[in-house]
N, C-alpha and C positions, 0 to 999 in steps of 0.2 A: 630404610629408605633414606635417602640423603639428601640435606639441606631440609633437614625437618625438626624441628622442635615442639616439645610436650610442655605446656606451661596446664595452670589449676587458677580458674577464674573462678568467682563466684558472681550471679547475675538475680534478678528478680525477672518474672515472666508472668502476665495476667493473663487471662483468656482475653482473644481475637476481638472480642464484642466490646469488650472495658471501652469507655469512653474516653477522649483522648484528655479531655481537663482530668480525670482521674489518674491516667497513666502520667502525666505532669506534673499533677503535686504527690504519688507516690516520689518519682524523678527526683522533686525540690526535698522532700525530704530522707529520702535516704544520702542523696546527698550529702546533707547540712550534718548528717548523723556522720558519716563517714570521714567526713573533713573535720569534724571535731579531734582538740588536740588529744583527749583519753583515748578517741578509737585508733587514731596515728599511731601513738606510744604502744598501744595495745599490739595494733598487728605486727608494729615494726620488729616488737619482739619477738613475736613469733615467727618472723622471714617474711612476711607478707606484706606488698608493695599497696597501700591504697590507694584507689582512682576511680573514677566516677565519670561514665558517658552518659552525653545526651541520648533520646530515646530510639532516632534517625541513626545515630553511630551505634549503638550497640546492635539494633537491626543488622546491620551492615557486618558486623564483627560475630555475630553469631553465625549469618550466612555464609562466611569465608569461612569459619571454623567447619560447618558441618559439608560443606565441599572440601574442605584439606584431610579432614576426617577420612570421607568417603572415598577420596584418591588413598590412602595409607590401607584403607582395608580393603578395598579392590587389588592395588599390588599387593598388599600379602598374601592374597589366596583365602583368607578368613570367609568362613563359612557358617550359616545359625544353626546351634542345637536343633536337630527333630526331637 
């Protein structure tokens, strides 16, 4: 399909009900963990770009992926195992 790109995110998800002060300081600290300079150094060497959304953007960036997803498997004809 053309004009499409496969990138490898990795994200954190709680169940729907999680309180939002919850889902904020999980936010502030995975953060702080991630922008530490060992885990920089760490993934840079393994090719992996770190970066960190707020919790409104990453909502937002999951729901475009699984709408770009669903256009890429509806044109290919992909079908689920019976």
């Amino acid at each position: 399909m053309p004009k499409y790109e496969a990138t490898i995110w990795l994200g954190l998800m709680a169940p729907k009900a999680t309180p939002i002060t919850i889902l904020r300081r999980l936010n502030a600290e995975v953060a702080a963990i991630v922008g530490r300079a060992d885990t920089v150094k760490a993934w840079k060497a393994q090719g992996a770009m770190p970066m960190t959304m707020g919790i409104d953007a990453f909502t937002r960036y999951l729901d475009d992926d699984i709408a770009k997803w669903a256009k890429i498997v509806k044109f290919s004809g992909a079908k689920p195992d019976q």
